[in-house]
Every structure is written in structure tokens, then in C-alpha cells.
N, C-alpha and C positions, 0 to 999 in steps of 0.2 A: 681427657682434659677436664678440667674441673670447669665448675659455673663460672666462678670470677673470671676465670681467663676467656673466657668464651664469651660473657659479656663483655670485657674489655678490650678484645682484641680480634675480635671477630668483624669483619665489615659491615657496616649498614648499609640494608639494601633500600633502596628507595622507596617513599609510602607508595600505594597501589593508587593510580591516578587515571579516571579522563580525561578524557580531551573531545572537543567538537570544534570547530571553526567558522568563519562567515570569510568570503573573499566578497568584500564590495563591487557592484557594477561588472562585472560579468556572468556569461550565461552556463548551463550545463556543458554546451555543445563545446564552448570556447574551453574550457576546462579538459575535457575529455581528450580533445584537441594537442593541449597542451601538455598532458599526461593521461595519457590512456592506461597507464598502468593502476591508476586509482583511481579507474572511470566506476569501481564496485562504490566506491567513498564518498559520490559528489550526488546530492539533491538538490532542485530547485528552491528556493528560497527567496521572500520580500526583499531581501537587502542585496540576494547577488545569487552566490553559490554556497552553500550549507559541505561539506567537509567531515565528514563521522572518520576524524586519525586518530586513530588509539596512540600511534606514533608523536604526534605532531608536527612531522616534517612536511604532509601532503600541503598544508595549509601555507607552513611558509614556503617551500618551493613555489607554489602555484601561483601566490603572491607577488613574489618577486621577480620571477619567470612574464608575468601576464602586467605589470607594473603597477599593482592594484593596492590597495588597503586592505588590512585583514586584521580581523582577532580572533585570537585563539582563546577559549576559554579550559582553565585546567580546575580539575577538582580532587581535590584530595578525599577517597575514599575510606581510612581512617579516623581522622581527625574533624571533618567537614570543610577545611578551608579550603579557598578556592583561590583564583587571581585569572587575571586574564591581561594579554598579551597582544600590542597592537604596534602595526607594523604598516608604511605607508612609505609612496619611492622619496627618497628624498628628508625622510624622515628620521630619527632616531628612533630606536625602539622603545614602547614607553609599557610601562607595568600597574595594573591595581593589584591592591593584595588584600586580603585581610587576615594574611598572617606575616610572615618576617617580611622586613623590606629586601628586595632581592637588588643587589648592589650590580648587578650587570647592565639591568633596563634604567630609564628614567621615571622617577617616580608620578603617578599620575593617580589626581584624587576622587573619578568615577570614571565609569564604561555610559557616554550618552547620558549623564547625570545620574546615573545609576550604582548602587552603593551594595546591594545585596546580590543574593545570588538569584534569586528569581525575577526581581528586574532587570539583571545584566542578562539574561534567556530571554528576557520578555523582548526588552528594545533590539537583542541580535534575531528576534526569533528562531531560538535555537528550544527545541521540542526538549521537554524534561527528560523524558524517553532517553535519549544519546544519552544524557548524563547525569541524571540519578537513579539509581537504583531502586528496584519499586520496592 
């Protein structure tokens, strides 16, 4: 097949992305509890339960399952942008981005007044480690 065709009609696969999460106010135990299948996934953490899902499902299952608050933080390993994704009972799902507005979540103008990507880690405490690449 030639190039043209292959660039045009070939599918785009999704940019290479992390993921890390915080489930507010609950503990390891409770999490494990709730899903022992992703007891390898869950560490202690300031704000609750820390979440390393390459997936991002652990975070929202866990979330919703345990009727907690959560964000997921994504990063796009490509390009550097990031967003992060926050979820709470009763809530609508709401989005920061600093790249396209994503037309699913509600749009939302920091994480804990935070704009960047290393104060959006700093205020969830989520360790650079998960999710930048050294």
C-alpha cells in the first residue's frame, strides 16, 4: 500500500499515556477490601489512597464502589499534555486540561487551584515517579 493511503486511512492509535490517581478519605485496607484485585495498585497517601492504573479504571471503580472523591491525573507521553479528571458521589464529572477541551466532562479551571502539572502532583501528592518519565 502506498504512504498516502496508510496515512490516511489507517487508524490512529491513542498517544502513550499515564495515569495515577488519589481516592479521597479512605484507607489501604478499605480499598483492598473493596477490590483486592488491584491490592498490587494501592499506596498510602496524604489525601486518602494513591492508585498507580496504567488503565484508569482502578480509580474510578474504587471511587464509586467506596462513594469517595477522586482524580485521576493523565499524561500524555508524547506531546506533554496532561488533564486531570475528577469524580465525586453526586457529582458530575468535571475535567482540567491543558490541551483540547474534552466535550464529555464539565469543564473545570484548576485541580486545588492548581494550573500546572507539577502543582497538580504537588497538592494530590502524587510522586513524579508514577508519572513522569525520568
Amino acid at each position: 500500500m502506498s504512504e498516502e493511503f496508510e496515512s490516511k486511512y489507517r487508524p490512529k492509535l491513542p498517544p502513550p499515556m499515564r495515569s495515577v490517581g488519589v481516592v479521597r478519605g479512605i484507607t489501604v485496607d478499605q480499598a483492598c477490601i473493596a477490590f483486592p484485585k488491584y491490592r498490587l495498585l494501592f499506596s498510602e497517601s496524604p489525601r486518602g489512597v494513591l492508585v498507580d492504573n496504567p488503565a484508569a479504571l482502578a480509580t474510578f471503580e474504587l471511587a464509586r464502589k467506596l462513594g469517595c472523591y477522586s482524580f485521576t491525573l493523565f499524561y500524555n507521553l508524547e506531546d506533554g499534555t496532561f488533564f486531570c479528571v475528577t469524580r465525586g458521589p453526586g457529582k458530575l464529572d468535571a475535567c482540567f486540561t491543558t490541551g483540547k477541551a474534552m466535550p464529555t466532562y464539565q469543564p473545570i479551571s484548576s485541580i486545588l487551584g492548581e494550573t500546572t502539572m507539577e502543582g497538580v502532583m504537588r497538592v494530590l501528592s502524587i510522586p513524579r515517579r508514577l508519572l513522569l518519565p525520568e
